[in-house]
N, C-alpha and C positions, 0 to 999 in steps of 0.2 A: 377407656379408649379415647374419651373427649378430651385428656389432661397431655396424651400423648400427641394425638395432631397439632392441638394449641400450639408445643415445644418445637412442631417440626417445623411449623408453614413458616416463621418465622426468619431460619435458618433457610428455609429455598427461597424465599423471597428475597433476602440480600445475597445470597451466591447469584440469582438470575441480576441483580441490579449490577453487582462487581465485576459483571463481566469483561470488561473496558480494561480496568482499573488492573489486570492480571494480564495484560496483553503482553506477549513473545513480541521483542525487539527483532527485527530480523536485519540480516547483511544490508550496507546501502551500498541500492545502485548509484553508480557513478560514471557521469557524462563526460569524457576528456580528463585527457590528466593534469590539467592546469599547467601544461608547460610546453609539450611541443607537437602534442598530438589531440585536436581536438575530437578526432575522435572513436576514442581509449573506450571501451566501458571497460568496469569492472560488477562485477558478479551478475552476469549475463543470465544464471539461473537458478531460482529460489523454488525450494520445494515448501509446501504449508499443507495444512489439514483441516477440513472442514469445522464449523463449528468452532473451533478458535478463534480469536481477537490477538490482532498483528497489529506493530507499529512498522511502517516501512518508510524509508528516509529516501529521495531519486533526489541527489545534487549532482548539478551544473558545473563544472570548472570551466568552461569552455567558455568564450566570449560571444559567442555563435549563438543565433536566434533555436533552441530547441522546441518539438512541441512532440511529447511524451504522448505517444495511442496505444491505450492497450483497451479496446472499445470490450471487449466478448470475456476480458477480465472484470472492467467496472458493472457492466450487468451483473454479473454472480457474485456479487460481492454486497455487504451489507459497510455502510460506507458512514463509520462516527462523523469522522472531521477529517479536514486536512487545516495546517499549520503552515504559516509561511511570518516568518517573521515574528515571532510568539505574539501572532491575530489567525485566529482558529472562525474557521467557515463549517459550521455545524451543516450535516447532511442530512435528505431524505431522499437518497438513492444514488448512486454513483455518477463522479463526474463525464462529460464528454470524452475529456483531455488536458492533462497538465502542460501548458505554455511558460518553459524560461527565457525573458526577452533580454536576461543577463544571468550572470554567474551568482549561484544561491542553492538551497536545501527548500525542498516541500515535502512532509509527513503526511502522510496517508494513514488512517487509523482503519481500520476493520476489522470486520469477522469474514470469513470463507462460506460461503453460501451452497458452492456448487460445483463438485470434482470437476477435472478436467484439467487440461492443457493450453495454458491461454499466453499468446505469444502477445509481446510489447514491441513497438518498434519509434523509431527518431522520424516524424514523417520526414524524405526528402532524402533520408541519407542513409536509407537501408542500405543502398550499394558499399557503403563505407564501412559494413559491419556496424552500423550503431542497432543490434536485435539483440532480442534476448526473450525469454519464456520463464511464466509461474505456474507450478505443478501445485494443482488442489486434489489432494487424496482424499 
C-alpha cells in the first residue's frame, strides 16, 4: 500500500501546482469599437465555472478615460496576475478596479471562487450601455 501512495502524491501534487498553466481563454471584453462608437462593448456576457482557472483579456479601443468595476466579481475570485504590457502584477486577492487612461489590453488570470451573478460596469457611463455580467456556476 506504501509503494502505491508514494506513485500517487506525486501526480496530485503537480495536477494541484498546474493549475494556472491549464487555464480556459475566455471571449475579450471590448470597450468601443475603435472607430466611431466609443461606446460599443462586445461580449457583454461570459459564463465560467467554479474551480477553473480563466484567462480574461477587457481591451480599450476607446480614447476615452475607462475605469472597469466589477467590485462583488473581484471578491470571489482567486486573482494569479493581471498583465498589461507583458509586466505582470502578481496577486494576493483581487483588484479594486481596472483603470484605461488610454487604448490597450489587461489580462486578468484567475480561478472562480464563488457562484453567482456578478455584474461589471464602465463607472460613468452605465447610461451608455457600457454593462455587462460574469455568471460563476
Amino acid at each position: 500500500m506504501a509503494g502505491v501512495t508514494a506513485a500517487v502524491l506525486p501526480q496530485t501534487a503537480q495536477a494541484a501546482g498546474d493549475l494556472m498553466k491549464g487555464r480556459e481563454i475566455l471571449p475579450e471584453i471590448v470597450l468601443g469599437d475603435g472607430a466611431d462608437n466609443d461606446y460599443a462593448v462586445e461580449n457583454r456576457e461570459i459564463t465560467i465555472e467554479t474551480g477553473k482557472a480563466y484567462r480574461l483579456q477587457i481591451t480599450s479601443k476607446s480614447p476615452k478615460e475607462m475605469k472597469f468595476l466589477a467590485p462583488e466579481f473581484f471578491r470571489n475570485i482567486w486573482c494569479d496576475q493581471i498583465v498589461i504590457n507583458d509586466l505582470e502584477v502578481h496577486m494576493n486577492g483581487g483588484p479594486a478596479w481596472l483603470e484605461f487612461d488610454d487604448q490597450g489590453t489587461i489580462e486578468v488570470s484567475f480561478v472562480a471562487i464563488k457562484t453567482g451573478t456578478y455584474e461589471w460596469r464602465i463607472g460613468g457611463l452605465e447610461q451608455k450601455g457600457m454593462t455587462g455580467k460574469i455568471i460563476v456556476k
